[in-house]
N, C-alpha and C positions, 0 to 999 in steps of 0.2 A: 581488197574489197572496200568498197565505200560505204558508207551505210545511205540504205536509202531515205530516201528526200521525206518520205511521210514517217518515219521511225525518226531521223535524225532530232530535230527537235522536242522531240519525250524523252528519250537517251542521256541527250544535254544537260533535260532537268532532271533528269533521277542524278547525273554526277555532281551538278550545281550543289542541291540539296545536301548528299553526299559528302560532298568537300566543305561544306558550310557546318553540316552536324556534328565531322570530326574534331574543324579550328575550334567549333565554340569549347569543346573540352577541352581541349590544349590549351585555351586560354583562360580557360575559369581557372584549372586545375594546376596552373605552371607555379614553383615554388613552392608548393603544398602538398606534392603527393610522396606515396612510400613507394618504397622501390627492392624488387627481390632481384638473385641473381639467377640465370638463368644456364649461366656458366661460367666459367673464368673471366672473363670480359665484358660477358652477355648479359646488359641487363632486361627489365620491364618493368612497367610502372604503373601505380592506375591509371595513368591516364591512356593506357594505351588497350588496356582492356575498356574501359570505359568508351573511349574515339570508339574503338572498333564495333562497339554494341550498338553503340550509335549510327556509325556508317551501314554496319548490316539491317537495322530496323528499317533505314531507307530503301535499302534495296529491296528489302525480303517484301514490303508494303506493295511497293510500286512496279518491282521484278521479279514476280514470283516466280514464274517458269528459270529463270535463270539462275547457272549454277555459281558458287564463286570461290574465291580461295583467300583467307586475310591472314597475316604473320601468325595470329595467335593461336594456331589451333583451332583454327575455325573453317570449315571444308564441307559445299556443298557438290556434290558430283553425280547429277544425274543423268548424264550425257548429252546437256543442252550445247549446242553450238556456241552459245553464248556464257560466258563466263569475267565475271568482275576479280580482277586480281588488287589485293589492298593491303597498303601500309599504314595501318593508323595512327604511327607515331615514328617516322622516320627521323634518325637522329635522337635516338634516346638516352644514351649515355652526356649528350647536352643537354638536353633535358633535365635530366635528374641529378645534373650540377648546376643546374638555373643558367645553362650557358645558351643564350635564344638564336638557335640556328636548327630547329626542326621544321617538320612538314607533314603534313598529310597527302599521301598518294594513293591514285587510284586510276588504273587501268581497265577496259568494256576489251574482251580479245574478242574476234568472231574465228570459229575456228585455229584456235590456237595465233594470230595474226591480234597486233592493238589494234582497234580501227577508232578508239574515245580514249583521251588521255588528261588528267587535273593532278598539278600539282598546286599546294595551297598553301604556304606559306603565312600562319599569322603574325606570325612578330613584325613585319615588315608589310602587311598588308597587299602581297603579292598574290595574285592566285594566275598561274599557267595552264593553259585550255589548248588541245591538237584535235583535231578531228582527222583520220584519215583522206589525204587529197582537199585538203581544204586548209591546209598551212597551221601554224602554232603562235599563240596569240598571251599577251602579258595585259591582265586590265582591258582587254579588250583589244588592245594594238597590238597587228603582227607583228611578230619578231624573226629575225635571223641568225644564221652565223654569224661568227666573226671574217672579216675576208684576209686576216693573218697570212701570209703563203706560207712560213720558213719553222719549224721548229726553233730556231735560234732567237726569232724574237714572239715567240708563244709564250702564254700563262699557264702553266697547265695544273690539275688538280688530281688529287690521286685522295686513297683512302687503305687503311690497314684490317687485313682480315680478322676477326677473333683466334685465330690458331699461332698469332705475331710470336706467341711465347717459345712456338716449339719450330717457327722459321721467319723468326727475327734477320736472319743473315741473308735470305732468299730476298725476304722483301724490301731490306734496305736498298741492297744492291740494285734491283730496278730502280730504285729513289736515286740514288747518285750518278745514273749513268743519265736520268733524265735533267735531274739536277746541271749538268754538267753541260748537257746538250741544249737547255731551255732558256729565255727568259728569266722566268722562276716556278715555284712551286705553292700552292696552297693546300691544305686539309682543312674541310670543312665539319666535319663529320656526318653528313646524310648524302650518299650517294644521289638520293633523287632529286636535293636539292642543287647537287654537282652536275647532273643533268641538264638539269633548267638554267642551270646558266650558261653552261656550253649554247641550250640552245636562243639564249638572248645574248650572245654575246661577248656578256666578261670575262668570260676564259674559252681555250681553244684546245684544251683537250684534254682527257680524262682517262686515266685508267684504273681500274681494281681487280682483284684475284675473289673468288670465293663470294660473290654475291646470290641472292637469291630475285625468283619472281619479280615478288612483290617492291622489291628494292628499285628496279631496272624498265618494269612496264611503261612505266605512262612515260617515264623518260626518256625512252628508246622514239616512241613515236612523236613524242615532243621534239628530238634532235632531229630526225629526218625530218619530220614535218619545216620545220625553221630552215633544210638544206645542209642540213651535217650529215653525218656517218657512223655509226656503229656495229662494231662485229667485236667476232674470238678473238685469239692474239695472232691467231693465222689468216686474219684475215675473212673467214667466211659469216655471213650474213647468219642470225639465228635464227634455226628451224622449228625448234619444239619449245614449248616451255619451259623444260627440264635444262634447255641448256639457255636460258635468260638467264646471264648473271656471275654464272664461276668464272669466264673471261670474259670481260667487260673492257671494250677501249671505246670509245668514242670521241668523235673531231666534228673540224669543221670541213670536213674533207679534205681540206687543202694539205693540211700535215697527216693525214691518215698515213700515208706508205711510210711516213722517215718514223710514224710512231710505230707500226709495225714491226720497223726491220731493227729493234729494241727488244724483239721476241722471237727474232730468228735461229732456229738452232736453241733456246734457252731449254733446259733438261731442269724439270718438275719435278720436287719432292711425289713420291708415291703416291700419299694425300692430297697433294692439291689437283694433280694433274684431271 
Protein backbone atom coordinates (compact mmCIF):
# COMPACT_ATOMS: atom_id res chain seq x y z
CA UNK A 1 0.00 0.00 0.00
CA UNK A 2 0.98 3.51 -0.66
CA UNK A 3 0.21 5.93 1.45
CA UNK A 4 -2.03 8.47 0.09
CA UNK A 5 -1.32 11.57 -1.64
CA UNK A 6 -3.18 14.00 1.06
CA UNK A 7 -1.63 11.92 4.15
CA UNK A 8 1.76 11.45 2.64
CA UNK A 9 3.14 14.81 3.13
CA UNK A 10 2.00 15.16 7.15
CA UNK A 11 3.56 11.47 7.54
CA UNK A 12 6.82 12.84 6.21
CA UNK A 13 6.89 15.54 8.61
CA UNK A 14 5.86 13.74 11.85
CA UNK A 15 9.19 11.36 10.80
CA UNK A 16 11.29 14.38 9.57
CA UNK A 17 10.79 15.82 12.95
CA UNK A 18 11.16 12.38 14.58
CA UNK A 19 14.50 11.65 13.21
CA UNK A 20 15.73 15.23 13.82
CA UNK A 21 14.60 14.98 17.74
CA UNK A 22 16.32 11.63 18.22
CA UNK A 23 20.01 12.95 16.37
CA UNK A 24 19.84 16.01 18.45
CA UNK A 25 20.27 13.61 21.55
CA UNK A 26 22.70 11.56 20.06
CA UNK A 27 24.54 14.43 19.45
CA UNK A 28 24.40 16.57 22.55
CA UNK A 29 24.75 13.54 24.69
CA UNK A 30 27.72 11.41 22.74
CA UNK A 31 30.85 10.96 25.14
CA UNK A 32 29.00 11.82 28.24
CA UNK A 33 26.42 9.39 28.99
CA UNK A 34 26.15 6.37 31.57
CA UNK A 35 25.57 3.30 30.51
CA UNK A 36 23.83 -0.04 32.39
CA UNK A 37 23.74 -3.44 31.08
CA UNK A 38 20.89 -4.91 30.03
CA UNK A 39 22.48 -8.41 29.58
CA UNK A 40 25.69 -9.97 28.89
CA UNK A 41 26.37 -7.83 25.86
CA UNK A 42 23.40 -5.85 26.00
CA UNK A 43 23.78 -2.54 26.73
CA UNK A 44 21.63 1.08 27.14
CA UNK A 45 22.45 4.42 27.65
CA UNK A 46 20.78 7.75 28.41
CA UNK A 47 20.85 8.50 25.49
CA UNK A 48 18.71 6.06 24.17
CA UNK A 49 16.12 6.44 26.69
CA UNK A 50 16.37 10.09 26.34
CA UNK A 51 16.30 9.74 21.86
CA UNK A 52 13.41 7.63 22.61
CA UNK A 53 11.19 10.20 24.79
CA UNK A 54 12.07 12.45 22.32
CA UNK A 55 11.02 10.62 19.15
CA UNK A 56 7.77 9.48 21.15
CA UNK A 57 6.81 13.36 22.30
CA UNK A 58 6.71 13.77 18.39
CA UNK A 59 4.66 11.16 17.53
CA UNK A 60 2.21 11.05 20.59
CA UNK A 61 1.69 15.29 19.65
CA UNK A 62 1.11 14.96 16.10
CA UNK A 63 -0.11 10.97 16.08
CA UNK A 64 -2.29 10.53 18.47
CA UNK A 65 -4.56 7.96 17.14
CA UNK A 66 -1.50 5.77 16.24
CA UNK A 67 -0.07 3.14 18.00
CA UNK A 68 3.83 2.46 18.21
CA UNK A 69 6.52 0.06 19.38
CA UNK A 70 10.31 1.63 20.49
CA UNK A 71 13.27 -0.89 21.75
CA UNK A 72 12.85 0.50 25.21
CA UNK A 73 9.92 -0.78 26.69
CA UNK A 74 7.84 1.43 25.22
CA UNK A 75 4.42 -0.14 23.61
CA UNK A 76 1.45 1.62 22.43
CA UNK A 77 -1.19 -1.04 21.11
CA UNK A 78 -4.61 0.03 20.50
CA UNK A 79 -5.32 -1.80 17.34
CA UNK A 80 -4.67 1.14 14.99
CA UNK A 81 -3.64 0.00 11.64
CA UNK A 82 -1.00 2.25 11.85
CA UNK A 83 1.93 1.70 14.06
CA UNK A 84 5.55 3.63 14.23
CA UNK A 85 8.23 0.90 15.03
CA UNK A 86 11.64 2.92 16.57
CA UNK A 87 15.22 2.47 17.40
CA UNK A 88 16.36 5.44 19.14
CA UNK A 89 19.80 4.47 19.35
CA UNK A 90 20.89 1.96 17.01
CA UNK A 91 24.37 0.78 17.63
CA UNK A 92 24.75 1.38 21.08
CA UNK A 93 27.45 -0.73 22.26
CA UNK A 94 29.46 2.09 19.69
CA UNK A 95 28.13 4.44 21.29
CA UNK A 96 28.96 4.08 24.68
CA UNK A 97 32.63 3.39 23.51
CA UNK A 98 32.52 6.77 21.70
CA UNK A 99 33.00 4.67 18.58
CA UNK A 100 30.62 7.08 15.98
CA UNK A 101 28.76 4.68 13.89
CA UNK A 102 25.04 4.79 15.44
CA UNK A 103 21.70 5.91 14.05
CA UNK A 104 18.27 6.67 14.68
CA UNK A 105 15.56 4.46 13.20
CA UNK A 106 12.24 4.80 12.44
CA UNK A 107 9.66 2.80 10.55
CA UNK A 108 5.33 4.18 9.90
CA UNK A 109 4.08 0.08 9.07
CA UNK A 110 0.27 0.39 7.67
CA UNK A 111 -1.08 -2.97 8.56
CA UNK A 112 1.76 -4.76 9.74
CA UNK A 113 3.67 -3.62 5.90
CA UNK A 114 6.50 -0.37 6.15
CA UNK A 115 5.12 1.96 3.80
CA UNK A 116 7.51 5.38 5.67
CA UNK A 117 11.07 4.54 6.49
CA UNK A 118 14.24 7.23 8.06
CA UNK A 119 17.24 6.37 8.82
CA UNK A 120 19.51 9.19 10.46
CA UNK A 121 22.59 9.08 10.89
CA UNK A 122 24.43 11.96 12.84
CA UNK A 123 27.95 11.64 12.80
CA UNK A 124 28.13 11.66 9.17
CA UNK A 125 25.23 14.00 8.54
CA UNK A 126 23.29 11.34 6.58
CA UNK A 127 19.62 11.03 6.97
CA UNK A 128 18.00 7.97 4.51
CA UNK A 129 14.19 8.62 3.59
CA UNK A 130 11.76 5.41 1.63
CA UNK A 131 8.39 6.04 1.15
CA UNK A 132 6.56 2.97 -0.19
CA UNK A 133 6.48 2.99 -4.18
CA UNK A 134 8.21 6.29 -4.36
CA UNK A 135 12.00 4.86 -4.30
CA UNK A 136 14.67 5.63 -1.28
CA UNK A 137 16.50 8.62 -1.10
CA UNK A 138 20.11 9.86 0.68
CA UNK A 139 19.92 14.00 1.46
CA UNK A 140 17.42 13.99 -0.80
CA UNK A 141 19.02 11.99 -3.81
CA UNK A 142 17.73 8.79 -4.95
CA UNK A 143 19.73 6.08 -4.25
CA UNK A 144 20.26 2.35 -5.57
CA UNK A 145 21.71 -0.93 -5.25
CA UNK A 146 24.80 -1.96 -5.99
CA UNK A 147 24.65 -3.78 -9.65
CA UNK A 148 27.65 -6.29 -8.26
CA UNK A 149 26.32 -9.67 -10.05
CA UNK A 150 28.69 -12.37 -8.38
CA UNK A 151 29.19 -13.11 -4.58
CA UNK A 152 33.01 -13.45 -5.42
CA UNK A 153 33.41 -9.78 -6.08
CA UNK A 154 30.71 -8.41 -3.19
CA UNK A 155 31.39 -6.56 0.10
CA UNK A 156 29.22 -7.97 2.38
CA UNK A 157 28.39 -7.13 5.95
CA UNK A 158 27.13 -9.19 8.78
CA UNK A 159 26.66 -8.62 12.56
CA UNK A 160 26.86 -11.01 15.84
CA UNK A 161 23.86 -11.80 17.95
CA UNK A 162 23.88 -11.06 21.81
CA UNK A 163 23.75 -14.96 22.58
CA UNK A 164 27.66 -15.07 20.49
CA UNK A 165 28.85 -16.51 24.04
CA UNK A 166 26.67 -19.66 24.06
CA UNK A 167 27.06 -20.04 19.85
CA UNK A 168 30.12 -18.60 19.11
CA UNK A 169 30.94 -21.74 16.82
CA UNK A 170 27.52 -21.46 14.86
CA UNK A 171 28.09 -17.97 14.12
CA UNK A 172 31.54 -17.92 13.01
CA UNK A 173 31.15 -20.71 10.85
CA UNK A 174 28.61 -18.63 8.61
CA UNK A 175 31.50 -15.82 8.94
CA UNK A 176 34.22 -18.06 7.10
CA UNK A 177 32.32 -19.78 4.63
CA UNK A 178 31.15 -16.09 3.53
CA UNK A 179 34.48 -14.96 4.09
CA UNK A 180 35.82 -17.37 1.82
CA UNK A 181 33.18 -17.03 -0.94
CA UNK A 182 33.34 -12.94 -0.87
CA UNK A 183 35.12 -10.09 -1.78
CA UNK A 184 35.45 -9.25 1.96
CA UNK A 185 33.69 -8.69 4.98
CA UNK A 186 32.64 -5.65 7.26
CA UNK A 187 30.84 -5.22 11.05
CA UNK A 188 29.57 -2.18 11.49
CA UNK A 189 27.70 -2.56 14.59
CA UNK A 190 24.08 -1.16 13.84
CA UNK A 191 22.25 -3.24 11.62
CA UNK A 192 20.11 -0.43 10.38
CA UNK A 193 22.89 1.34 9.43
CA UNK A 194 23.99 -1.97 7.48
CA UNK A 195 20.86 -1.60 5.77
CA UNK A 196 21.28 1.86 4.36
CA UNK A 197 24.11 1.08 2.93
CA UNK A 198 23.24 -2.00 1.19
CA UNK A 199 20.61 0.37 0.13
CA UNK A 200 22.92 3.15 -1.36
CA UNK A 201 25.24 1.17 -2.55
CA UNK A 202 28.54 0.44 -0.58
CA UNK A 203 28.03 -2.99 0.27
CA UNK A 204 26.00 -5.66 -1.41
CA UNK A 205 24.89 -7.87 1.13
CA UNK A 206 23.98 -8.49 4.64
CA UNK A 207 23.23 -10.86 6.80
CA UNK A 208 22.32 -11.45 10.67
CA UNK A 209 20.65 -14.07 12.97
CA UNK A 210 18.44 -12.89 16.04
CA UNK A 211 17.40 -9.22 15.12
CA UNK A 212 14.44 -7.68 16.23
CA UNK A 213 11.54 -5.07 14.72
CA UNK A 214 12.75 -2.09 15.41
CA UNK A 215 16.36 -2.94 14.14
CA UNK A 216 15.17 -4.08 10.54
CA UNK A 217 11.85 -1.73 9.68
CA UNK A 218 12.80 1.23 8.05
CA UNK A 219 15.79 -0.80 6.53
CA UNK A 220 13.83 -3.30 4.92
CA UNK A 221 11.74 -0.83 2.96
CA UNK A 222 14.74 1.46 2.45
CA UNK A 223 16.44 -1.82 0.56
CA UNK A 224 13.59 -2.50 -1.60
CA UNK A 225 12.65 0.79 -2.19
CA UNK A 226 16.57 1.42 -3.70
CA UNK A 227 15.69 -2.31 -5.74
CA UNK A 228 17.30 -4.79 -3.38
CA UNK A 229 16.00 -7.82 -1.60
CA UNK A 230 15.25 -8.97 1.68
CA UNK A 231 13.94 -12.17 3.22
CA UNK A 232 14.43 -15.38 6.01
CA UNK A 233 17.41 -17.54 5.15
CA UNK A 234 14.86 -19.57 3.20
CA UNK A 235 14.15 -17.32 1.22
CA UNK A 236 10.57 -16.04 1.87
CA UNK A 237 9.66 -12.44 2.03
CA UNK A 238 8.41 -11.27 5.91
CA UNK A 239 4.98 -11.56 6.82
CA UNK A 240 4.27 -10.48 10.28
CA UNK A 241 6.20 -8.32 12.40
CA UNK A 242 7.17 -10.97 14.91
CA UNK A 243 9.20 -12.30 12.24
CA UNK A 244 11.24 -8.87 11.20
CA UNK A 245 14.57 -9.69 12.15
CA UNK A 246 15.56 -13.25 13.67
CA UNK A 247 16.66 -14.00 9.81
CA UNK A 248 17.69 -11.20 8.36
CA UNK A 249 19.66 -11.55 4.68
CA UNK A 250 19.41 -8.87 2.44
CA UNK A 251 21.02 -7.94 -1.19
CA UNK A 252 21.14 -6.27 -4.06
CA UNK A 253 19.23 -8.98 -5.60
CA UNK A 254 21.71 -9.84 -7.85
CA UNK A 255 23.63 -12.27 -5.09
CA UNK A 256 20.34 -13.02 -3.29
CA UNK A 257 20.24 -16.94 -4.45
CA UNK A 258 24.21 -17.69 -3.97
CA UNK A 259 23.67 -15.75 -0.44
CA UNK A 260 20.89 -18.05 0.29
CA UNK A 261 22.16 -21.36 -0.73
CA UNK A 262 24.80 -20.47 2.49
CA UNK A 263 21.55 -21.58 4.47
CA UNK A 264 20.60 -24.41 2.76
CA UNK A 265 20.01 -27.51 4.80
CA UNK A 266 22.04 -25.40 7.92
CA UNK A 267 20.51 -27.04 11.33
CA UNK A 268 19.85 -24.15 14.18
CA UNK A 269 20.70 -24.42 17.60
CA UNK A 270 17.14 -24.89 19.57
CA UNK A 271 17.37 -21.11 20.52
CA UNK A 272 17.97 -19.62 17.60
CA UNK A 273 15.89 -21.31 15.14
Amino acid sequence: MEIPTNESARYRSILLKALAAGSRVLKNKFLSVSVRYKGRVNLVTEADLLSQKAILSVIERLAPLHDYQAEEDAVRDTGSPFRWVIDPLDGTTNYAHGYPASCVSIALLFKDKPILAGIEDPFRGERFIAEKGKGSFLNGKKIMVSGVQSLRESLLITGFAYDRHRHSHFYVERLRKFLLASHDIRRSGSAALDLAWIACGRADGFWEFRLNPWDVSAGWLLVEEAGGRVTDFSGRRWQHPKAFGPQTLASNGRIHSEMLSFFKGLKFPKDIA
